[in-house]
C-alpha positions in Angstrom: -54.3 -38.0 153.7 -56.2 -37.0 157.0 -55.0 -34.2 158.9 -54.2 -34.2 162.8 -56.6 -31.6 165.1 -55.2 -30.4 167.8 -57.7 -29.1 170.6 -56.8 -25.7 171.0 -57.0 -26.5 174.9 -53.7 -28.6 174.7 -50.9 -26.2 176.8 -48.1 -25.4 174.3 -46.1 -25.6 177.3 -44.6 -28.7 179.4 -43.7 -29.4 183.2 -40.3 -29.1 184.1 -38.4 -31.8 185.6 -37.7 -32.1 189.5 -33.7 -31.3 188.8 -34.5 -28.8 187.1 -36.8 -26.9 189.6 -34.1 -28.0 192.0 -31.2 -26.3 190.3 -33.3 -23.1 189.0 -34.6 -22.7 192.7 -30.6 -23.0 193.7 -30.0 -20.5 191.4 -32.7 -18.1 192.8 -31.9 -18.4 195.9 -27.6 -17.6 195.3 -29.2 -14.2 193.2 -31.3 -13.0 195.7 -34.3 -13.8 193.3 -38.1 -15.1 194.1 -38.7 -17.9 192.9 -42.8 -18.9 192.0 -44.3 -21.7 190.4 -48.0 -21.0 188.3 -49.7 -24.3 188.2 -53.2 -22.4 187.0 -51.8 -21.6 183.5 -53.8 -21.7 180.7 -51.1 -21.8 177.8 -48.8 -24.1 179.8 -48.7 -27.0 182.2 -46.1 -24.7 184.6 -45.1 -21.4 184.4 -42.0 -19.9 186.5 -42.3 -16.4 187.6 -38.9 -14.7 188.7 -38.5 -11.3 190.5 -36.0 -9.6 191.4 -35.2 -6.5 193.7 -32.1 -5.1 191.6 -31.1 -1.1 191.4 -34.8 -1.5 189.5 -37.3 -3.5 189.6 -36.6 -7.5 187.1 -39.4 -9.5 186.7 -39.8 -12.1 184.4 -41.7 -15.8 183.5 -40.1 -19.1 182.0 -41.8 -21.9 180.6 -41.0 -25.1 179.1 -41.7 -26.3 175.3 -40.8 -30.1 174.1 -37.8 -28.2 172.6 -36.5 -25.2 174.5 -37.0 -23.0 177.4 -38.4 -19.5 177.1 -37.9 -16.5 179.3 -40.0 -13.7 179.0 -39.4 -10.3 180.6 -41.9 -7.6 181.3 -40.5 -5.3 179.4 -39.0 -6.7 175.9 -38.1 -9.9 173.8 -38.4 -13.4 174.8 -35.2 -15.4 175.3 -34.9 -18.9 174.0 -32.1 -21.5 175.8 -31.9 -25.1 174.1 -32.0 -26.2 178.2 -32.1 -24.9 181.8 -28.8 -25.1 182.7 -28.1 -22.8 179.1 -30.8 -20.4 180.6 -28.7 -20.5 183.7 -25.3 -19.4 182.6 -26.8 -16.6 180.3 -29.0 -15.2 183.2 -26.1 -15.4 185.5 -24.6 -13.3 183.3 -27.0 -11.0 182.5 -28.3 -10.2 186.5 -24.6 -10.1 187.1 
């Protein structure tokens, strides 16, 4: 049976969809966050960057898989929501 190449200069990552950007820029903009879209990734179509001026310093990146959403901070593990408005309600709660 043949096998399926990928090119290894597919992105792994996807766009996200207009309501999405609108309701993750609503979101920013409620928590005092900046908000930045990457369209020059190399790994992914998109890539969110998020920072915000907290007691210290929060910075993170999101992307988009066919499957899930990713957050990545700086400093530590990446996060993995089954949709942008999960990612939401759990970064509401962790920025407070």
């Amino acid at each position: 049976m043949p096998t399926q190449k990928f090119s290894s200069n597919a992105p792994m990552g996807i766009a996200f969809e207009i309501d999405e950007l609108i309701a993750l820029r609503a979101w920013a903009n409620d928590h005092d966050i900046r908000m930045t879209i990457e369209l020059e990734c190399a790994e992914c179509e998109e890539l969110l960057a998020f920072q915000a001026q907290r007691p210290v310093l929060q910075h993170w990146v999101m992307w988009r898989t066919g499957q899930e959403v990713i957050v990545q901070p700086v400093i530590g593990r990446p996060r993995r929501f089954s949709s942008v408005n999960q990612m939401i309600e759990a970064m509401t709660l962790v920025i407070g």
